[in-house]
C-alpha positions in Angstrom: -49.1 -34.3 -30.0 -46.6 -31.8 -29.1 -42.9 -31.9 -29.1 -43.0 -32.0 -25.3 -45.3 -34.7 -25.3 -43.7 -36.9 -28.0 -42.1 -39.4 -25.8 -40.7 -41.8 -28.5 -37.7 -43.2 -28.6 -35.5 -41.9 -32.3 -32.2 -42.9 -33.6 -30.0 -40.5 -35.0 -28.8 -41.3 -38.5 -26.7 -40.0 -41.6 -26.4 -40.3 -44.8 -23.5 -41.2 -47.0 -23.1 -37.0 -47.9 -23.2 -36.5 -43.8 -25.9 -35.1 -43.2 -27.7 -35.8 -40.4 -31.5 -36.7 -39.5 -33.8 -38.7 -37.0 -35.6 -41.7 -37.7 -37.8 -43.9 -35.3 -36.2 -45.8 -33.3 -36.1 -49.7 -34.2 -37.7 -49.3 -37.9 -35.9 -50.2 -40.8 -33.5 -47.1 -42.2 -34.2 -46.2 -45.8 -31.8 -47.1 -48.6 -28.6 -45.0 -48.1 -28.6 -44.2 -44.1 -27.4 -45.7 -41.6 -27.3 -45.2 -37.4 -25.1 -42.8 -36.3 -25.0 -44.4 -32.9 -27.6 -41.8 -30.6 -30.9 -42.4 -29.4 -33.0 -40.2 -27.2 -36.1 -38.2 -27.5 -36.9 -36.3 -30.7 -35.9 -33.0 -29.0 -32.4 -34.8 -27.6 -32.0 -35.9 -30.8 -32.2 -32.6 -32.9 -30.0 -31.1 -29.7 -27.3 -34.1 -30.4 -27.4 -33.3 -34.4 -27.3 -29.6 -33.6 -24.1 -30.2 -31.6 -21.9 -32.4 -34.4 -23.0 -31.2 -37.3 -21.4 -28.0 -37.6 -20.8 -28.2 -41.4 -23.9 -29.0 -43.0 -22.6 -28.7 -46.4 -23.0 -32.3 -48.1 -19.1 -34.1 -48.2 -18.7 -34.0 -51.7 -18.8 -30.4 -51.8 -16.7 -29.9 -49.1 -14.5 -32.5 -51.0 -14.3 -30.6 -54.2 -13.5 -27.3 -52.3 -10.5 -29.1 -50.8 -9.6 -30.2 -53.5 -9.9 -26.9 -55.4 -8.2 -24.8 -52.4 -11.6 -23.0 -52.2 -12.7 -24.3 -48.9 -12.2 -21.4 -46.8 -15.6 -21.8 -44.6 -14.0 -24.7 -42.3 
């Protein structure tokens, strides 16, 4: 099956370092993600994760460059 053809419905989800993935739609999340409140195709999906995540450093290292004045990437 291709990407075009993958009609399945997936949620978007994150972790508790933000970052962001897609699960299917309707399963149980693993341990440690939850729904970040999208669902759409997988390509919609990806689209939606490419627009708001625009820092994909995990947050405790952007954390412990804030708190070290060394976060000069934001």
């Amino acid at each position: 099956m291709t990407d075009a053809e993958d009609d399945r419905q997936y949620d978007v989800v994150v972790n508790d370092e933000e970052q962001y993935s897609i699960w299917f739609a309707g399963r149980d999340l693993p341990p440690g993600w939850s729904r970040a409140g999208h669902t759409g195709t997988r390509q919609d999906c990806l689209d939606h994760i490419d627009r708001v995540w625009t820092d994909i450093r995990p947050l405790s290292v952007r954390r412990g460059l804030e708190e070290t004045g060394g976060d000069s990437a934001a």
